[in-house]
N, C-alpha and C positions, 0 to 999 in steps of 0.2 A: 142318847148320843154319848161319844164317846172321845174324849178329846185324846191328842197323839203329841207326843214330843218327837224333837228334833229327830233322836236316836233311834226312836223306833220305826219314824220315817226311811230315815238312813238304813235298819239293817232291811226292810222289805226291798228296798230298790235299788240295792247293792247287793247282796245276798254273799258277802263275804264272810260272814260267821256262823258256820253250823247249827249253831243250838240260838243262838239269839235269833240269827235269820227264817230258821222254820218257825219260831212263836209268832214272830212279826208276819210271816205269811198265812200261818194259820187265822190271827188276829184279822187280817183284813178279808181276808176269803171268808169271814161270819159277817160283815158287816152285811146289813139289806138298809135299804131305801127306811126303813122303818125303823131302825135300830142303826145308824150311821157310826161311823166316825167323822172324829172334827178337827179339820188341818186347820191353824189360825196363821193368818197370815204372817205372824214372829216365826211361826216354826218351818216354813214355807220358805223365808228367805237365810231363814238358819241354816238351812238344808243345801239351798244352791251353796252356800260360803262354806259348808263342808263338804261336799260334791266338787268346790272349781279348787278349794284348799288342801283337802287331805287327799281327792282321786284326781285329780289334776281332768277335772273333766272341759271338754270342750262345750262353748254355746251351743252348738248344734245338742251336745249328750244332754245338756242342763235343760234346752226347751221339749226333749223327748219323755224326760225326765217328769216336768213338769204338764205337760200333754197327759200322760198317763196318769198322773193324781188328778187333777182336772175331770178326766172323766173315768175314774176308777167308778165300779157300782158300788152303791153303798158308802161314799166318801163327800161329805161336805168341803170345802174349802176357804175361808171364810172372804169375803169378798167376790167370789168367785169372778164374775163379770167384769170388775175391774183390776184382775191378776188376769185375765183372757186381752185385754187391751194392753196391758205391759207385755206381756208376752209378744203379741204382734209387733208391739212399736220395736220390741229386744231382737226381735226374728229381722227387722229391716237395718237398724242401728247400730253405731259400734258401742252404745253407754250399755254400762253392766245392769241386770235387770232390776237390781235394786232400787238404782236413778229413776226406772219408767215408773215403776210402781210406785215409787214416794211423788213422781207429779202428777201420775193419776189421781193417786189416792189423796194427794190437796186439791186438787182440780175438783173431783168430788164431794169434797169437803166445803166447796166455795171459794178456796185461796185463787183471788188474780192471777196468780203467778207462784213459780217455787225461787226462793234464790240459791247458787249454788257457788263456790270458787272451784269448782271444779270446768272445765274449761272444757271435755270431753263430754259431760252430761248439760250444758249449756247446747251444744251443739247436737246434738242427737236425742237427750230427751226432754227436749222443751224446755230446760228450766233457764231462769232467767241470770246472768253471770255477772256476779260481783268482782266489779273491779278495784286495785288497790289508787290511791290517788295520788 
């Protein structure tokens, strides 16, 4: 297996650099079932914050985005199943997919609850909202 940085996620699925962009296609077009590469989920949300930062991408681009690494052949993703449930809750919600996935991924972890002062992922991704007194 073959772990991937941010960047090299970035130039396969943006394909705005010539020479970086064919390596990075060539790179994943080797990957099989048997020999993968491995998206961890740091680099996964690294990815969307340079996608909605640098390409001013829209939620709709970021879940198409992440749809296709999800089920690239030959692509691990680490969590997979509970980055496919953030996705859904992102696909209905207005909170940015990073909120779902951090209360998934405490949710699975066994956390009661996540707390947040964010007032937008309280209300959309489940987590629980700190208030000041």
């Amino acid at each position: 297996m073959t772990g991937l940085d941010t960047n090299v996620i970035v130039r396969y699925v943006m394909q705005d650099d010539p020479d970086q962009s064919e390596i990075a296609l060539r790179l994943f077009e080797s990957f099989t079932p048997e020999d993968p590469g491995f998206i961890s989920v740091v680099a996964l949300i690294e990815t969307v914050w340079v996608l909605r930062s640098f390409y001013d991408a829209s939620n709709q681009q970021i879940r198409r985005v992440l749809e296709i690494l999800l089920r690239a052949r030959g692509v691990v993703v680490e969590r997979s199943d509970l980055v496919w449930l953030a996705l859904r809750a992102y696909s209905k919600g207005s909170a940015d997919l990073e909120d779902h996935l951090i209360q998934v991924l405490g949710q699975a972890a066994g956390c009661e609850h996540t707390l947040t002062f964010d007032r937008q992922a309280s209300k959309s991704a489940g987590m629980e909202l700190l208030v000041s007194r």
